[in-house]
C-alpha positions in Angstrom: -41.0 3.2 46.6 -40.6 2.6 50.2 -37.5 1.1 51.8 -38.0 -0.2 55.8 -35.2 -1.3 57.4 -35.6 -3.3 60.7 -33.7 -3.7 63.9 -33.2 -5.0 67.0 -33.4 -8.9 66.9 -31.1 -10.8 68.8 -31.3 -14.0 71.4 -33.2 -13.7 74.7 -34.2 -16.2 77.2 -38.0 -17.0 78.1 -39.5 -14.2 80.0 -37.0 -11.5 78.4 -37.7 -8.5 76.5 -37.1 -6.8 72.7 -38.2 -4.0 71.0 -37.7 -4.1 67.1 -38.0 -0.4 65.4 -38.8 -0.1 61.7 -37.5 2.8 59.7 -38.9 3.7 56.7 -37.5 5.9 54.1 -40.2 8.1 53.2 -41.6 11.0 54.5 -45.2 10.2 54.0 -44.7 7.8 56.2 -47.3 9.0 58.6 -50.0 8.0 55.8 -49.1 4.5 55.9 -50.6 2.2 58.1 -48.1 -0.3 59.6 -47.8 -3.6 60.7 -45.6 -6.8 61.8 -45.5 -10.0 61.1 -43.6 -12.8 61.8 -42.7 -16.3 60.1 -40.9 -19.8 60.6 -39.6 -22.0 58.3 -42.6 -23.7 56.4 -45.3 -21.9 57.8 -46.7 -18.9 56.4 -46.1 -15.3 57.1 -48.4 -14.7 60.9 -50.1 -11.4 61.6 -48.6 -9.7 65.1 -49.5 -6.4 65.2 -50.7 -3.1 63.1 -51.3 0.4 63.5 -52.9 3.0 61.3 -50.8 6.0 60.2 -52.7 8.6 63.1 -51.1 5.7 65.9 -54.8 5.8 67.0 -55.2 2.7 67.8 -54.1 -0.7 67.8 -54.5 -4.3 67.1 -52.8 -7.6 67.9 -52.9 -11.0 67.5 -54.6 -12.7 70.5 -51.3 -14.6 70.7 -49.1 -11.4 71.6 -52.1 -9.5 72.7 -51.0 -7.7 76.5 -47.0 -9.0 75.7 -46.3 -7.0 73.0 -47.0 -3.0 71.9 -46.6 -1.6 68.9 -46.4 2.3 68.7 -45.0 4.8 65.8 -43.1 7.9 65.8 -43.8 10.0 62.5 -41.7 12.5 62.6 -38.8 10.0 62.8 -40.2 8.0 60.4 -40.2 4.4 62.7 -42.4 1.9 64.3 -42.0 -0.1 67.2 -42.5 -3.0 68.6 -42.5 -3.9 72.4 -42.1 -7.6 73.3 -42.0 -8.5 77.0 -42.4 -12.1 78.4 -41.0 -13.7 75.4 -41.8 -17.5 75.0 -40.3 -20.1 73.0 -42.9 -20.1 70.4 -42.2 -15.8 69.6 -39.4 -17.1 67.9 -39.6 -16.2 64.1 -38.0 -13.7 61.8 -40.1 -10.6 62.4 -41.0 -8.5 59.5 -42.5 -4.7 59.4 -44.9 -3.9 56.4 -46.1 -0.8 55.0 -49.5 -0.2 53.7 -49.5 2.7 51.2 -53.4 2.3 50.0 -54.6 5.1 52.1 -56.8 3.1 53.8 -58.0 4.1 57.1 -57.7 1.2 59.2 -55.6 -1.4 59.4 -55.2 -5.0 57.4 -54.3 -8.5 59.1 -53.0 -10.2 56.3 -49.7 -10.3 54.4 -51.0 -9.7 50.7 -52.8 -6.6 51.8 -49.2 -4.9 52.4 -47.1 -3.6 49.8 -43.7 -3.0 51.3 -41.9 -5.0 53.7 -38.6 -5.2 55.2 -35.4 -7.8 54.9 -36.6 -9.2 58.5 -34.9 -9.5 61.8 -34.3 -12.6 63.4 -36.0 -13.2 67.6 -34.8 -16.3 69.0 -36.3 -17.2 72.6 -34.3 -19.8 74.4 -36.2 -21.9 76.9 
């Protein structure tokens, strides 16, 4: 069992900056690839950002893609995620997701993750 606990939501105006970190409470962390995702009321859960457990690479939705970074730092067990020029429409509780399978790369959608966290709410004001 893996337990993530998320942090670093809050309120920011258009154009700010946030950076949410993910903790997880395993120490095989490093073999899981991870992810973020974000969802508003009565739409389902959207794909952000992943990245497999070697921090290798990298991939994005084209909506965040060159706003927001995601990076992970095994030996403390967290992930990250960079948000600069924040808009309006970034605003959604933001969820980090573990993928235990072992598999090499990294997964876009929601059902392919086995472990998520409680979610931290990113409001943008315009």
């Amino acid at each position: 069992q893996v337990q993530l606990v998320e942090s670093g939501g809050g309120l920011v105006q258009t154009g700010g900056s946030l950076r949410l970190s993910c903790t997880a409470s395993r120490r095989t962390f490093s073999g899981y690839s991870m992810a973020w995702f974000r969802q508003v009321p009565g739409k389902e859960r959207e794909f952000v950002a992943a990245i497999p457990g070697t921090g290798s690479y990298t991939r994005y939705a084209d909506s965040v893609k060159g706003r927001f970074t995601i990076s992970r730092d095994n030996p403390k067990n967290t992930v990250y995620l960079r948000m600069n020029s924040l808009q309006p429409e970034d605003t959604a509780v933001y969820y980090c997701a573990a993928d235990s399978s072992g598999w090499i790369g990294v997964r876009t959608r929601a059902h392919e993750y086995d472990y998520w966290g409680q979610g931290t709410q990113v409001t943008v004001s315009s």
